[in-house]
Residue, then its C-alpha position, 0 to 999 in steps of 0.5 A: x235168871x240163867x247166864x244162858x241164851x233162852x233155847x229158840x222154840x216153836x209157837x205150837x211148842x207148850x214146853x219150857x225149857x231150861x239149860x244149865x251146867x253144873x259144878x262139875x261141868x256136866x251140862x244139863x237140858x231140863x224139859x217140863x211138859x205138863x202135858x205127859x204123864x211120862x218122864x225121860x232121861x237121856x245122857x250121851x257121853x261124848x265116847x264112842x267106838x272111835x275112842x276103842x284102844x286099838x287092840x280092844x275093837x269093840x270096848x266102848x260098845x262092851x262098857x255100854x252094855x256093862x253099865x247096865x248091869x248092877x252099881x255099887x248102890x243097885x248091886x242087882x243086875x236085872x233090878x234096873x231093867x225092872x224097875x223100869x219096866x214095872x213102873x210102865x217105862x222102857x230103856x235102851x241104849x246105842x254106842x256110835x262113832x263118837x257118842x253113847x246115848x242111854x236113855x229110858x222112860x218111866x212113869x212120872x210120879x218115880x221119876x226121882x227114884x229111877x234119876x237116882x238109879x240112872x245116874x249110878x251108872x256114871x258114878x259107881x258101876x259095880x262091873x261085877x266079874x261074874x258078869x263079864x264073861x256073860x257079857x261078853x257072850x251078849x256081844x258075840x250074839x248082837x255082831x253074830x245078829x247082823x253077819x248076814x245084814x248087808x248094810x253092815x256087810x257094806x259098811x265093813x268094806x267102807x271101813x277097810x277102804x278108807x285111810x286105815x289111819x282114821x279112827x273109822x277104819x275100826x271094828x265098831x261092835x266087837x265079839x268074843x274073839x275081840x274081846x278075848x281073855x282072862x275075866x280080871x284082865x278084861x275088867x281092868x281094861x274096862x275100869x280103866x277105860x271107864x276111868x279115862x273116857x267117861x267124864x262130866x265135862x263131856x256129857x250132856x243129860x236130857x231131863x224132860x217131865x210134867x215136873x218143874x223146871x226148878x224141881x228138876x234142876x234140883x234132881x239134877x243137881x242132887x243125882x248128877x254132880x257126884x259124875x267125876x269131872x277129869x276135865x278130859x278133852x277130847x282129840x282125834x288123830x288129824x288124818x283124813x278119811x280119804x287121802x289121795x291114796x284112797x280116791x278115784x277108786x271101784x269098790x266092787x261089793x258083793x252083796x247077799x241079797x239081789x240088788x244093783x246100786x252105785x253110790x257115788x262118795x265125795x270127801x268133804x270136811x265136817x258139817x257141824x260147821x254148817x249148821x245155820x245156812x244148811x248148803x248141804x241140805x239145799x244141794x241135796x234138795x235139788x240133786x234128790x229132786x224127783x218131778x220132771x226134768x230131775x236126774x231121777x226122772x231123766x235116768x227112770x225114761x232112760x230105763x236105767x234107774x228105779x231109785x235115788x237118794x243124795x245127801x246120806x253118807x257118813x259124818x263126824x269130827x272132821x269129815x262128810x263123806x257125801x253119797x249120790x245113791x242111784x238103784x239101777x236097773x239091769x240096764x242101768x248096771x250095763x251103763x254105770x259110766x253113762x248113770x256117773x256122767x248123768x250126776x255130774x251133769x246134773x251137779x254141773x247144772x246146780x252150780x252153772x244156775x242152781x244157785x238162786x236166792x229164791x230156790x234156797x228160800x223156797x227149802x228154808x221157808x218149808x223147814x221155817x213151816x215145819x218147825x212152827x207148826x213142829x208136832x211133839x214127840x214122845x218124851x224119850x223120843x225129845x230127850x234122846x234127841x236133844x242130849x245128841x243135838x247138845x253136842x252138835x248146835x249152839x244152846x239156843x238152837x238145840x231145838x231149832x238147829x235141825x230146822x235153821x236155814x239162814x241164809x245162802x251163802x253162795x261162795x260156801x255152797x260152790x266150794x261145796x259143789x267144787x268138791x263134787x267132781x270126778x277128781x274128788x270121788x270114788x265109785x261104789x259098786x254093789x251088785x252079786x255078780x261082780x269079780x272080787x279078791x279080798x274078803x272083808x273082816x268080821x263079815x267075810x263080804x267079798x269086795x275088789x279095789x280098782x283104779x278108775x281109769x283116766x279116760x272114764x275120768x275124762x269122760x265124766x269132766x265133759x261139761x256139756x249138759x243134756x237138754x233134758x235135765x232141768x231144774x225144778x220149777x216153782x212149788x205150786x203146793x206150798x202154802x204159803x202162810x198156813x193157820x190152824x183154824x180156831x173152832x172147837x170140835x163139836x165132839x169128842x171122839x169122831x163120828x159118821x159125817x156121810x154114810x151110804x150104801x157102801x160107804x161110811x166117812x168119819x170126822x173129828x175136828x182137832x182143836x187140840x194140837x192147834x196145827x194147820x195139818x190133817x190125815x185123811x184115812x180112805x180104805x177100799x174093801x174088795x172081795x177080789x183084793x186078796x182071795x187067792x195067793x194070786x189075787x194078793x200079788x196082783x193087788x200088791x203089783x197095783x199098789x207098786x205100779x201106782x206109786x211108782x206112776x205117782x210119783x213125778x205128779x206127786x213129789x212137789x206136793x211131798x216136798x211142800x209136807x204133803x205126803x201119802x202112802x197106799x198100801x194092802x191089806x187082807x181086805x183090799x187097799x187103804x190110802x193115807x194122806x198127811x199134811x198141811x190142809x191148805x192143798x190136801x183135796x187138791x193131791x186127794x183129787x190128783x191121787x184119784x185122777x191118776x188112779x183112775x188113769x191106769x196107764x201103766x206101760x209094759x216098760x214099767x211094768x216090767x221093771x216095778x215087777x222085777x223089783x218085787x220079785x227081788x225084794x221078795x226072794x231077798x226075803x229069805x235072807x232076813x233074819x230069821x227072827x224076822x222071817x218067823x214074824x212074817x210066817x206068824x200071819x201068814x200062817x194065821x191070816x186066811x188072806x196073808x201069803x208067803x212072799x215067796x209064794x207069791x213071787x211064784x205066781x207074779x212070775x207069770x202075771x201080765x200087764x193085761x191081766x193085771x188092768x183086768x184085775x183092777x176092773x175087777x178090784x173096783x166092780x164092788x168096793x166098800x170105803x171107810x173113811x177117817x177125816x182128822x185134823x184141820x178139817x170143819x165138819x162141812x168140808x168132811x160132808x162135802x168130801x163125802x159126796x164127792x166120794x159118793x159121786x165118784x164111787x157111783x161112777x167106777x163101782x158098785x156098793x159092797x160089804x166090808x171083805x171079811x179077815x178070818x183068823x185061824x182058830x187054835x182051840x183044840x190043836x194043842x202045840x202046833x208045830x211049823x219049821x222054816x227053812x233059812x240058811x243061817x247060823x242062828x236058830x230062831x223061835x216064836x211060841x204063839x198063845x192066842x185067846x179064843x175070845x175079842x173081849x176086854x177081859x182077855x184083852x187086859x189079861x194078855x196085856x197084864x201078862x206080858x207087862x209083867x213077864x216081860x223084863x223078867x224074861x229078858x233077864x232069865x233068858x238073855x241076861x242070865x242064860x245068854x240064849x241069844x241078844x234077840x230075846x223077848x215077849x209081846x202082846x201081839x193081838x192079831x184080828x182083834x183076838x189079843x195073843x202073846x209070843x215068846x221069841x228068841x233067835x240064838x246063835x248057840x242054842x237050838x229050837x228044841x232047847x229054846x222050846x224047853x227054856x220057854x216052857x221052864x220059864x212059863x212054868x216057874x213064872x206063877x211062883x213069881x207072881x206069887x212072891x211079890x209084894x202087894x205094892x210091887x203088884x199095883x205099881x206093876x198095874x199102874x205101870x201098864x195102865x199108864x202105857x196103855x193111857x199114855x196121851x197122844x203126843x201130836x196129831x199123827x198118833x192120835x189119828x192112828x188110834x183113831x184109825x186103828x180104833x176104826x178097824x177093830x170096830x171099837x166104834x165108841x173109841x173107848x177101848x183102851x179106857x175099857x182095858x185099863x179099868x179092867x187092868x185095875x181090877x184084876x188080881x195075882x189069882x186072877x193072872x196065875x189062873x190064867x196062867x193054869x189054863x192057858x199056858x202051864x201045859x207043854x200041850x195047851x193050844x199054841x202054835x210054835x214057830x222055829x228055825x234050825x241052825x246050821x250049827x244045831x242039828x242034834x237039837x232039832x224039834x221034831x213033833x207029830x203035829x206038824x204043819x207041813x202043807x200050809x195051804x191045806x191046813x189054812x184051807x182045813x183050819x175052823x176060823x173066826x170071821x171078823 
């Protein structure tokens, strides 16, 4: 028996667990999960870039990287990424503020051989001198990846206006410049931090498989206790984040995309302390709140807000520093004084009557819900997790801790609330047009520090409330005690319940999960939806003006776990609907009235239509990485568009001739219809008719819209340049099959597994062209493809193209030196991700859908592809290889971007595309 209290878990929870400490003080969470044919590890170490010696930013980050590559067991730098890989795994790793978490996942049945190689990594890392210096280029492209991001923009600022005396203040990522110097110096350093810092005693390790928990304490114990224990305890120096110095400021930010936010931060002390009654949860519950009466409603009628979240900010060892982040609207950025009073309102307003035994039980008894009802996760998803919360929450909560709300404990929610006042605050302001004199370090983000001045200090302690702002009522979704039902499917994938002219609604029953939840899937085909860059943005502004008209009839039944989502595709629009069951029809119902409705004011329109645009031009400044991925199926898809294309045409677009778009959407329409979960085969039927009925009364039946996906047969390398302003360039090389079958789905599949970490090591890892460097199997309108993609903040696309080609060209050899066990295990490794069991009912109802749009009506399509998979052949992938890839002019299309840095290494071809609309309009097509 163990000494240690049992770990609290939820009734749907089939895992067992085990929590143990080893002789070395490490401590240890072991999972069995017989249901997984995956296994994961993750070890956070209690070291993060709070721990960075001040004259070395960035070291924790840099040592995260370096244990990767090679120990003194496992010299190869790249055999641990593939091995991992070839075993049908995946790994990665994250350096915060005050931890380091890696993790990975593999196949179970080597699972004890990857623990032996995993665990290397805190015992002897080799910290080669060769690959200090590569490194160290490796970090120079992750921070060069984000100097145009503005969340990390944003946060520098933070940094450099807190107390300069507390470890947030430091630069978290490091770059060249940081981590400067002779190779050797710099490998002491990192020995020597590694010595100092890394410690079992501060270590928690993870362990979830189909295994035995008494076969994984004995790996744990094998692999794991040779981590030197140096007994190190950790201390931050006791400064405040926030001293009076830096409270009651502005922060004027400068951002690089279009936006107007405010966030309102409060200096609190840390949370951890919290964890059981959870107030902070509670307050924001109420001061977030979204139906009438609510700050966010008030401030949306007043026209001065689009958007509010309360509660984020960040936290550590001793500090929360609470955010109110409000979206404004133009108007609303003229008003920032009267949008600050409306909070402290509103806050005032929680404290006078908010704090109620029967609202707090109200939040308590939704997370007490979600956790009995708790879906699995994947395994690497849990191990990651639960190492984390092994640092924050008593052992037996460290599954349970997330959802524990014990009780209301009203003396501690006021001191709380008590701190969320005028005096205890600072002004955060982010918006383009703003006056600024400094300029942060490392992301050169414009940015001013002023004093608030008194008097608006004075205005914002007034305490009178205005009468508009109300607490919410009484939830009337929340079910109050929901249960599964115990029938058993009658069959084992879904099948049609209601077909008509029209219309098709399919239907399984779950009696796996056994939880009282469903996803309904409606999808809504119009030959109208996207016919034209035009149609597309009038469909999108739909989309957008329904969500934001749903949302205050809506948001109680989010609150209670019923959520939704509507968004476009190329044919038209899908609905999806997740939740508990109990009241699942009623918000389907409420949906479709409101839907029906269509009283979308000029005020709103006005607003949602700003939005988009600005969400659009923001668009160009992505990373160029991601802006290629958004041209791919643009360039592709008959019914994609560039968004700024369409921002061009929503410039001009009406509210009246948006309500005749709609009555045009809906004159024809076609619906499929998955039902999955909680739902008898009757209610299904049911629900068919009432959606029959009510098709007949707004439309008339349709076909399916069609998806025509640019055919490249023929083209040879196709060549298309974006334009972005940035210091990286970026490129995707695109083959694609010309033939939806099975084979070619295995053979692209097989292809990319097997290239895939040999194409990070070459290219990232070796030849240092840039952090963002990859492969993937990318299927786009059922036909399977492949991309290559780099973003590189030193090489230019020409470059690229060439180390892309060298590598396709050389990889056949490859294949052809490895051995035949190395060959089937590869296979095995992708078989078992392409089987790999659904974890809860939300990925199982995605395949089903997905199943659903590729017309794979016997939803057996991945047990064709695996079986497939299992019989090919190294000849069989090298002469795919041959006559697909091999020559520099096979049929692809080649994607890039030219950096500002990369002139003399631009691509240049005479098969370019230069007018998109005509090539789209010229291309052959396959229709699906």
């Amino acid at each position: 028996m163990s000494d240690f209290p049992a770990i609290h878990k939820s009734q749907n929870d089939h895992r067992l667990y085990r929590y143990i400490r080893l002789s070395n003080k490490l401590r240890v969470l072991l999972v069995e999960d017989v249901q997984s044919n995956q296994a994961a590890a993750s070890m956070a170490v209690q070291v993060g870039h709070f721990d960075d010696p001040v004259e070395r930013p960035g070291m924790a980050h840099f040592l995260e990287h370096m244990l990767f590559l090679g120990t003194e067991k496992y010299p190869d730098p790249g055999e641990y990424h593939a091995f991992i890989n070839q075993h049908g795994g995946n790994n990665n790793a994250w350096t915060g503020t005050e931890q380091t978490n890696f993790f990975y996942t593999i196949n179970a049945d080597v699972f004890e051989e990857s623990l032996d190689r995993f665990s290397q990594f805190f015992i002897a890392p080799k910290f080669d001198i060769e690959l200090v210096d590569r490194e160290r280029h490796a970090i120079e492209s992750e921070y060069s990846l984000k100097l145009k991001d503005d969340i990390r923009r944003v946060y520098q600022v933070q940094k450099e206006t807190t107390n300069q005396a507390h470890p947030f203040s430091k630069f978290s990522v490091g770059n060249l410049t940081t981590l400067d110097g002779p190779e050797s110096v710099l490998r002491e350093e990192l020995l020597a931090f590694y010595q100092q810092q890394y410690c079992a005693n501060i270590m928690t390790l993870c362990l979830v498989a189909p295994d035995s928990l008494d076969q994984l304490e004995t790996w744990a114990k094998t692999y794991f206790e040779s981590i030197v224990n140096r007994g190190v305890s950790k201390h931050y120096p006791e400064a405040l984040l926030v001293t009076d110095a830096e409270r009651l400021k502005q922060i004027a930010i400068v951002p690089l995309k279009q936006q107007k936010r405010i966030s309102v931060n409060f200096a609190l002390p840390g949370i951890d302390q919290f964890y059981k009654r959870k107030p902070l949860t509670f307050i924001s519950h109420l001061l977030g709140n979204e139906s009438p009466g609510s700050l966010l409603s008030y401030l949306k009628e007043q026209g001065l807000a689009n958007n509010l979240s309360a509660g984020g900010g960040i936290n550590g060892f001793n500090f929360k520093d609470y955010s109110v982040s409000v979206q404004l609207t133009d108007k609303g950025y003229k008003a920032i004084d009267d949008v600050v009073k409306c909070i402290f309102e509103y806050i005032h307003l929680i404290k006078l009557t908010g704090l109620e035994e029967w609202r707090y039980q109200e939040r308590a008894n939704l997370l007490n819900t979600a956790f009995r009802f708790q879906e699995q996760i994947k395994a690497l998803d849990l191990a990651s997790h639960l190492s984390i919360n092994m640092h924050h929450y008593a052992i037996e909560d460290v599954v349970y801790g997330d959802y524990r709300m014990d009780k209301l404990d009203i003396a501690e929610a006021r001191s709380l609330l008590d701190l969320m006042h005028p005096l205890n605050m600072r002004l955060q302001v982010v918006a383009q047009d703003q006056d600024t004199n400094k300029q942060a370090a490392w992301y050169h983000t414009p940015y001013k520090v002023s004093d608030i001045a008194p008097s608006r200090l004075d205005y914002w302690q007034q305490s009178e409330i205005r009468s508009e702002l109300a607490l919410p009522k009484a939830n009337p979704f929340i079910v109050p005690n929901p249960q599964s039902r115990s029938e058993l499917s009658q069959t084992k994938v879904p099948v049609i319940v209601a077909e008509g002219e029209g219309y098709r609604l399919w239907h399984r029953k779950d009696d796996e999960f056994n939880v009282p939840k469903g996803h309904l899937y409606l999808s809504l085909d119009s030959q109208k939806a996207s016919l034209s860059p035009r149609h597309a943005t009038l469909t999108r502004l739909y989309v957008e003006l329904l969500l934001d008209y749903l949302t205050e009839s809506t948001y109680q039944a989010e609150v209670a776990g019923l959520n939704y989502n509507i968004y476009p595709h190329q044919g038209g629009i899908t609905l999806h609907l997740t939740g508990f069951t109990g009241n699942q029809e009623s918000l389907l119902s409420l949906i479709i009235h409101k839907a029906r409705e269509r009283n979308f004011t000029q005020d709103r329109f006005d607003m949602i239509r700003k939005q988009i645009l600005r969400s659009w031009h923001n668009v160009a400044q992505a990373k160029p990485i991601s802006q290629l991925f958004t041209s791919l199926t643009v360039t592709l898809q008959k019914r994609s568009f560039e968004p700024a294309r369409m921002a061009e045409e929503l410039e001009t677009i009406s509210l009246d001739e948006l309500h005749q778009h709609v009555s045009d959407f809906f004159e024809k329409v076609y619906l499929e219809g998955l039902v999955y979960g909680d739902w008898l085969v009757s209610e299904a039927q049911a629900l068919g008719k009432r959606l029959e009925h009510l098709l007949s009364l707004v439309s008339k039946p349709s076909n399916e819209s069609s998806r025509e996906l640019v055919d490249l047969q023929g083209v040879g390398t196709l060549l298309r340049e974006k334009s972005i302003q940035h210091q990286d360039s970026a490129i995707i090389v695109y083959y694609q099959s010309t033939k939806a079958t099975t084979e070619k789905m295995a053979l692209f599949s097989l292809l990319n597994h097997t290239m895939s970490s040999t194409f990070f090591h070459e290219l990232r890892t070796r030849q240092q062209l840039g952090y963002m460097v990859g492969t993937g199997y990318l299927p786009l309108n059922r036909h399977p493809g492949m991309i290559f993609y780099i973003q590189s903040p030193s090489t230019g696309p020409r470059v690229l193209l060439e180390a892309i080609d060298e590598f396709i060209a050389d990889f056949s050899y490859a294949v052809m030196q490895i051995t035949n066990e190395q060959w089937e295990s590869t296979k095995q490794g992708l078989i078992s991700q392409i089987m790999e069991h659904d974890s809860n009912l939300k990925t199982r109802g995605q395949r089903y859908w997905v199943s659903l749009g590729n017309r794979d009506y016997q939803f057996d399509q991945r047990e064709s592809v695996a079986a497939k998979v299992e019989t090919l052949t190294r000849a069989d992938l090298i002469k795919f290889m041959m006559q697909r890839m091999r020559s520099k002019h096979c049929d692809r299309l080649v994607l890039f971007s030219c950096g500002e840095q990369h002139s003399k290494q631009q691509l240049t071809s005479d098969n370019m595309i230069s007018d998109l609309r005509a090539f789209k309009q010229a291309a052959e097509k396959f229709n699906f």
